[in-house]
C-alpha positions as CSV (number, residue, x, y, z in Angstrom):
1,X,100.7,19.4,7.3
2,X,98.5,16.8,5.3
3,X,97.8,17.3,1.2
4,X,94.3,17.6,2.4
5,X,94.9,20.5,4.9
6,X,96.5,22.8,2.3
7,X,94.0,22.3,-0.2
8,X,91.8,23.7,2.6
9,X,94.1,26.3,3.6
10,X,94.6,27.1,-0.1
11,X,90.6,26.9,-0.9
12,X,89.8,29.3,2.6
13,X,92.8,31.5,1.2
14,X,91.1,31.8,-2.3
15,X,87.4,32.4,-0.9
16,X,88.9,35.1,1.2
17,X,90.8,37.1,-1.7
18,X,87.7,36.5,-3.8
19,X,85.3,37.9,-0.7
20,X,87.8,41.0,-0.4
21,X,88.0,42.3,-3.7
22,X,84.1,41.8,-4.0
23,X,84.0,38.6,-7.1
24,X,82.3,36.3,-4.6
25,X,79.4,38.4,-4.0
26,X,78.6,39.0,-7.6
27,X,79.2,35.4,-8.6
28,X,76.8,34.9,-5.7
29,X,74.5,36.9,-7.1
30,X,75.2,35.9,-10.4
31,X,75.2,39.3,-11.9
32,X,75.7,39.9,-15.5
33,X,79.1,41.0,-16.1
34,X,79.0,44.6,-17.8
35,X,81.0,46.2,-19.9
36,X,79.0,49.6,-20.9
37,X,81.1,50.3,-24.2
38,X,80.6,46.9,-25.7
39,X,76.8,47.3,-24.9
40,X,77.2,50.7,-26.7
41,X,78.8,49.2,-29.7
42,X,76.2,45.9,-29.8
43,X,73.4,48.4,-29.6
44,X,74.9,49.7,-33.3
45,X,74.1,47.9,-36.5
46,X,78.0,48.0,-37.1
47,X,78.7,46.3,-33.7
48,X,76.5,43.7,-33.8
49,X,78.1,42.7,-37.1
50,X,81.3,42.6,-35.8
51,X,80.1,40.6,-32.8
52,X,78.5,38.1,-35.6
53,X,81.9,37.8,-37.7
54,X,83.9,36.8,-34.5
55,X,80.9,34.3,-33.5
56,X,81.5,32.9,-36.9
57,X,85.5,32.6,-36.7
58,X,84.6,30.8,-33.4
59,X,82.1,28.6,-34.7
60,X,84.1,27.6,-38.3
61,X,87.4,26.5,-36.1
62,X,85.1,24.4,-32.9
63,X,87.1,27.3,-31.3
64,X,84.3,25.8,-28.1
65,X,85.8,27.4,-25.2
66,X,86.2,30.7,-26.6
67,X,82.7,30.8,-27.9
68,X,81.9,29.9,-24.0
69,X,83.7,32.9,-22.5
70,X,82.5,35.3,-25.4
71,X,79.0,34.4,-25.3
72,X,78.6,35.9,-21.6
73,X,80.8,38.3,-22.1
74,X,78.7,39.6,-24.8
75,X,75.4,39.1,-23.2
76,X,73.3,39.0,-26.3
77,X,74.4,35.9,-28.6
78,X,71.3,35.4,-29.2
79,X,70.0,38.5,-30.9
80,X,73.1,38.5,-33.1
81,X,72.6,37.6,-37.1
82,X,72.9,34.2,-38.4
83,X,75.9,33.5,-40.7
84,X,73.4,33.8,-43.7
85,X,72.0,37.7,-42.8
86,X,75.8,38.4,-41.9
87,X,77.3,37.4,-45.5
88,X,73.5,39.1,-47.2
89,X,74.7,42.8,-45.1
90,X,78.5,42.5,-46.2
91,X,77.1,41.9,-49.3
92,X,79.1,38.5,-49.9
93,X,77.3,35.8,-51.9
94,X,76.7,32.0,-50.2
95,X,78.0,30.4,-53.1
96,X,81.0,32.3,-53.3
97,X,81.8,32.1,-49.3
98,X,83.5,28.4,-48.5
99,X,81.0,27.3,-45.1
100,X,84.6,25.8,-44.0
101,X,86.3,29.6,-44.4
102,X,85.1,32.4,-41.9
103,X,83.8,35.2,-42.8
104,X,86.0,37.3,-41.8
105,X,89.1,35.6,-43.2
106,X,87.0,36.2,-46.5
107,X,86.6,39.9,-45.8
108,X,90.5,40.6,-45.2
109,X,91.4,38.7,-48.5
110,X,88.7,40.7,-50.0
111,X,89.8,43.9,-49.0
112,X,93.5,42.7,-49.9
113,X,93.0,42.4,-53.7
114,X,90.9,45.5,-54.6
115,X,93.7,47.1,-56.5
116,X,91.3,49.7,-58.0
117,X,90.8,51.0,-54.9
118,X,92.8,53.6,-52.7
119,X,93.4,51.8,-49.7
120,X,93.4,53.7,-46.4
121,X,97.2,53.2,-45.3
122,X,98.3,53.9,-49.1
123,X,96.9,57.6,-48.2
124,X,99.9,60.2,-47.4
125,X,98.0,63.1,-45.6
């Protein structure tokens, strides 16, 4: 057998498992990939903010291909905060927030040097 006739035997092999477990047909159809408890959790102020902080880690790194797969996946990029209403609801100030630091990196050493406070694992129940 030739190079060329086991790509096609390869390719007919991968359009046939695609047709069979039913991928083909939505990629055909180009229907929106659902995932109903994300979709809950972007429909909550709390969610979308969560969604906003990863779009920022993303975006701070050129992390480009991951911002490419989560974008679809999270069907609603477009409705989420800027940077600037993110760091104004978390209450963090622009000119104490590096534009080269994500947020959320910000957030974690935040929440790492409130000694004042009774943090959540410290609590014996």
């Amino acid at each position: 057998m030739s190079a060329t006739e086991d790509d096609t035997e390869l390719r007919d092999l991968l359009i046939q498992n695609l047709e069979n477990n039913g991928v083909l047909n939505k990629l055909k159809n180009k229907s929106p990939l659902i995932n109903e408890n994300l979709k809950k959790c972007l429909n909550s102020r709390d969610g979308r903010l969560v969604a906003g902080l990863i779009v920022d880690f993303l975006q701070v790194f050129n992390l480009d291909f991951s911002l490419a797969v989560f974008q679809p996946e999270i069907n609603s990029l477009n409705s989420l905060d800027s940077r600037d209403l993110v760091c104004r609801d978390l209450c963090l100030s622009e000119s104490e927030v590096n534009r080269n630091c994500p947020l959320l990196l910000e957030l974690v050493r935040r929440g790492r040097h409130k000694p004042s406070e009774v943090r959540h694992e410290d609590v014996r129940t």
